[in-house]
Every structure is written in C-alpha cells, then in structure tokens.
N, C-alpha and C positions, 0 to 999 in steps of 0.2 A: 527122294526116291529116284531111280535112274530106271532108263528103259533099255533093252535089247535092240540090237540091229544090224545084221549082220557079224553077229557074234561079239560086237563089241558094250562096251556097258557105256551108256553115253546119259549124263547129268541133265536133269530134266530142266529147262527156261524157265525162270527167277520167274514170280508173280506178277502180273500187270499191275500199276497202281489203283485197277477197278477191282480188283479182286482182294485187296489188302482194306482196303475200304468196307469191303462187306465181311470183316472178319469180325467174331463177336469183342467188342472191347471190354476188357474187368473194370468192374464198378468198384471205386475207391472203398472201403466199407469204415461210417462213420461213428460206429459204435464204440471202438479205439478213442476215442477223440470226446463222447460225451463221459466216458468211464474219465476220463482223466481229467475232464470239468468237475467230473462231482471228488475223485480226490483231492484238487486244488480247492472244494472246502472242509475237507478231511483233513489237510495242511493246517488250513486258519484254524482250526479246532486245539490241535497238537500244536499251535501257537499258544494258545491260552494255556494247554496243558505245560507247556514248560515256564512259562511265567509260574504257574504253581509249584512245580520242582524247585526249581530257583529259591523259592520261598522258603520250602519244604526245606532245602539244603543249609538255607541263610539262617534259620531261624530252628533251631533244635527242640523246640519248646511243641513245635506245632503235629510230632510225633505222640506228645501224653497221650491225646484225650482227642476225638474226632472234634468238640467245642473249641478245646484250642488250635487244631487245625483249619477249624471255619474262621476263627480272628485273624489265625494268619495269612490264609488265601485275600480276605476282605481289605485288610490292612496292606496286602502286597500289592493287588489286582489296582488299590486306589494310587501307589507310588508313581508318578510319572516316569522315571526306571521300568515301568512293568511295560509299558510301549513300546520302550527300544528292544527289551529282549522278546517279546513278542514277535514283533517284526523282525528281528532278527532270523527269528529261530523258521517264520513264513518268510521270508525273500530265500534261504536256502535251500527250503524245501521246496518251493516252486524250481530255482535250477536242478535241482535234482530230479525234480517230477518229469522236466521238460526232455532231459539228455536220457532219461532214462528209457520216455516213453519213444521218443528219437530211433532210442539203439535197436527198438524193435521191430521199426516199419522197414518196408522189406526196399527203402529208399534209405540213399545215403543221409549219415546226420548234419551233413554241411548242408544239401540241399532240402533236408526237413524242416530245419531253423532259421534256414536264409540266411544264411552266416555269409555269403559270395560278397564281393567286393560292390559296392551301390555303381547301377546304372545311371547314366546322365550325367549332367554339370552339379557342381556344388552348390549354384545359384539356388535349384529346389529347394536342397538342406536350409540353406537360409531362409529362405519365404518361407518354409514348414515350421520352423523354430520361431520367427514372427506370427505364422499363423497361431501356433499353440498355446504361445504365451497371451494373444489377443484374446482366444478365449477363455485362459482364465480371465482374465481382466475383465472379460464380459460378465462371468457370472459373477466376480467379485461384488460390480455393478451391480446387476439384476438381484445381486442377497441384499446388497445397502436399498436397491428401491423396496426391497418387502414383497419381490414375487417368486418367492422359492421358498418350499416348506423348509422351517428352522430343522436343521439335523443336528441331533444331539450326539451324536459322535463326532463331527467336527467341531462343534463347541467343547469337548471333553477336549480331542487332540491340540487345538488352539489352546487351553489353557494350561496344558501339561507341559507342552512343548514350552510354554513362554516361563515355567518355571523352574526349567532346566539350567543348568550352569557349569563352566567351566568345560573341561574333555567329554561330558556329556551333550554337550553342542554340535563337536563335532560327531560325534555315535550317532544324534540325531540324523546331520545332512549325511552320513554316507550310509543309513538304513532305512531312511524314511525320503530322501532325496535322490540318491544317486542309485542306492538298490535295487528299487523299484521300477528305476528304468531300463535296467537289463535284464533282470529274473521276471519279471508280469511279461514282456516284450518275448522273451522267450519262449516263455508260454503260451502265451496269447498271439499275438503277431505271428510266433515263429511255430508252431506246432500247431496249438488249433487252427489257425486262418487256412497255414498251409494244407491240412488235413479235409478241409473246407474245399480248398478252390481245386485239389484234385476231383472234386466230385462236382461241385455245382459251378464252376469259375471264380474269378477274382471278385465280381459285384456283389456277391449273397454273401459269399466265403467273409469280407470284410465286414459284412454288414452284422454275420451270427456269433462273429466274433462281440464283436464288438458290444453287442447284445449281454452276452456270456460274462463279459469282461465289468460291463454294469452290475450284472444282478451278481456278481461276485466278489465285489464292494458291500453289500449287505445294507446299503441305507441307502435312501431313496432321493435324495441332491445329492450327494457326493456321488453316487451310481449313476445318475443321469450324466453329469459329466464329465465323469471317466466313461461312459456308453460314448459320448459325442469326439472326445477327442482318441478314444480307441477308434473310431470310423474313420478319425482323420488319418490316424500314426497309420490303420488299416489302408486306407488308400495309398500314404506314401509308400508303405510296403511294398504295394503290388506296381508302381510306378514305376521306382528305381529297383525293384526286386534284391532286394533286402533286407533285411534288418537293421544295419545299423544305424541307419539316419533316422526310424522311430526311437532308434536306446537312446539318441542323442537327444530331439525334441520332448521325448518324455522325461529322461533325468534331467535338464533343463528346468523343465517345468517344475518339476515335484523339487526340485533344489531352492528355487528361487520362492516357491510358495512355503519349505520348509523355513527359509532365512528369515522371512515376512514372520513367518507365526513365534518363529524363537525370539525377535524381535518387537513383540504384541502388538503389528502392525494388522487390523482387522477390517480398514475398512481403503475403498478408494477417494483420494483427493480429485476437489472436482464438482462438479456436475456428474452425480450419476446416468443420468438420460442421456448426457451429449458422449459418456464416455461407452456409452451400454451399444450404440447406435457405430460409432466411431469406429469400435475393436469390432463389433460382427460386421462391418461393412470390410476391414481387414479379415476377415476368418473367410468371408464368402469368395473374397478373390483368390486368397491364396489358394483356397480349394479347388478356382477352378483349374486356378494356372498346373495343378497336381492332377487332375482328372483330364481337363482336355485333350494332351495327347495318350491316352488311353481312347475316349471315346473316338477319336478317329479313328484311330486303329482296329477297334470294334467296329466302327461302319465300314471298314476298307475291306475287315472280315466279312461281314457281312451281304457285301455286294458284289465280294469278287463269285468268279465262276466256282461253281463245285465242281 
C-alpha cells in the first residue's frame, strides 16, 4: 500500500523483522504424505498382481477354468522368477509414486526428493556405507545367536534367490539390490521424510519415516531392520541434505546382502558374540560422527537470541 503526502504517492517501509516473525506461518499439511504410505502398499499388492498376469500370459491353459487358474497362480507365485517380477514391477511403482506425488506439492521436485548435490566431505559417505554394512552384519550375527524371531519370508527369498541361475542373477542384484536403493530412498528418504521435516523438523521427520519404511516391509525382522537402518540413511539424509549418499549406502547394502543369498551364504564366520559386539560398536560411532554436527547446530539454535 502507499501513503499520500503532499500530493505525492510514497511506498510504505518494508516490514521490521519483529513483525514478519509475528506473521501466521502455513502448516505443512501431512495428510499428502500418509495417502501415499498407504499406496506404496497398493503398489506391493499390484506386485503380486502382475506376478499373476505374467502367469496368466505364460501359461494359456489358466484362462479354461477358474481351477486351472488357481494351479497356475500356485505353481507361478512358488517360481523363484516370480520375485524378480514382482519386485520389479514394486521398485517402479514406487518411482513413479514418488515423482508423481513430488509434481504435486506446491515445492519444487528437486527439492521434495533431495535430489541437490550432498553437503559435506565424502569421508561421511564412507563411515555411512561402513556404518550400514556393520549393521547388517550385526543382525546377521544376532539371527546365528537365535535372538530374532525366524522370518519366513526371508527364509523364502534366501532360498529362491540361491536357486537362481545364469542372466537371472544379474535381474536379481539390479531389482532386489541396486533398485531398491534408489526407488524405496525416493520414497521414503526423499518424499516422506522430506514432507516430515517440513512440519515437525529433521529429528521426528527421520524417525516416522523410518517407522513407515519398517512396517512397510510387512514382516517383523526384516521390518525392524530396514526401521533401524532407514533411521540411519534417515539421518544421513538430513546431515548432507540429500539423497544420494542414502541411494548409495542402501544399494550397497541390499547388493552385497543380494550376492550372499545368490551365493547360499546364510550365516556369519566367526564368533557370533564378538562379531554381534564388534559391528554395533561400528554402527554406534559412525552414527554419532553423522549426528554430532547436527546436534550442535540445534544447540547453537537453541541458545542463540530470538
């Protein structure tokens, strides 16, 4: 608005910073963000549904008769092939869920998905990638001691996986390895988290992810440790503020743990206790050496002047 003054129209003085401060700010609104949890298990669904297509397409016979349809969904669902197109068919659907859900918020989609270039030295990326892999190794340990309920879906994917062969191998590590570390990350790290930390900051934001990112795993040891190292990837996220050095330590991880299982490597060599003790005394450093200057910075928040 401008004011009159002596006949002339003069531009009213820009806001004080105490007045800009008492302005009401918009609350991020989080309801975007759980719709799109619950269709990334709409996704896993329409995984299995195209594992039955597949079937449906491969096998002419399972069109007769709904009975011969049921042999051949049974007989397709138990192929170790039915994993990889599965996962195929969910790792695509999550990028799509993510860029899509992206194109909507009223924030750019570079800065919805943390797509920016990582803050920091590369030394991080490295202790994060050591960190992650320590915790597998932990809990590999912790399954050999016998304190993790037995999950019969990784017992399924262990044994599928290891009886795979030939250019099925490789289908395996870049759907079940390397996919999953940029489409889940996408989603998760880069849309939920972010959709997160607009509204409650980085500490919860990482934490509900991370939460989400478990129970959306669907079984209950493999969810806990995809919950604990999305906390982690969650953290480095908010550290270097970006994504990429979680796409990194997570396809990392799920490559090297895919190469293990195609190889029916199930157990760790060793002493389990010394290595269970070993790797989480590595999990606990690298986290802190990832969190530390965050918490600074939150205290330096914290204590400066308002």
């Amino acid at each position: 608005m401008a004011s009159e003054q002596n006949g002339l129209s003069l531009p009213e003085p820009p806001p004080s910073p105490q007045a800009a401060l008492l302005r009401p700010r918009l609350r991020e609104p989080v309801w975007p963000i759980f719709l799109v949890v619950v269709l990334s298990l709409v996704v896993q669904v329409m995984g299995l549904g195209l594992i039955g297509l597949v079937a449906v397409l491969r096998y002419p016979e399972a069109r007769e008769s709904a009975d011969a349809l049921r042999i051949v969904l049974t007989q397709a669902t138990d192929e170790p092939q039915a994993i990889l197109i599965g996962a195929s068919g969910v790792m695509m659907g999550f990028g799509l869920l993510a860029f899509f859900a992206a194109s909507l918020s009223r924030h750019p989609i570079r800065e919805t998905l943390r797509l920016a270039k990582p803050a920091g030295d590369a030394g991080v990326i490295v202790l994060a990638i050591v960190g992650v892999l320590s915790l597998q190794i932990a809990f590999i340990a912790a399954d050999d001691l016998g304190w993790l309920p037995e999950s019969s879906v990784l017992r399924e994917l262990s044994g599928k996986l290891g009886s795979l062969s030939g250019p099925e191998k490789l289908w395996a590590i870049l759907v079940i390895g390397i996919a999953p570390g940029i489409f889940e990350e996408l989603l998760f790290r880069g849309y939920i988290q972010t959709g997160f930390r607009r509204r409650w900051g980085p500490w919860l934001a990482s934490f509900l992810a991370a939460v989400l990112f478990g129970i959306c795993h669907l079984d209950f040891t493999q969810g806990m440790f995809a919950a604990l190292m999305g906390w982690y990837l969650g953290l480095l996220t908010e550290r270097t503020n970006s994504l990429w050095p979680a796409v990194l330590c997570h396809a990392t991880n799920n490559t090297i743990a895919t190469v293990l299982a195609l190889g029916n490597e199930h157990t760790m060599p060793g002493r389990p206790e010394l290595v269970f003790g070993f790797a989480t005394l590595i999990v606990v450093v690298t986290t802190w050496s990832i969190i530390a200057p965050m918490l600074v910075v939150r205290q330096r928040d914290e204590t400066s002047p308002k």
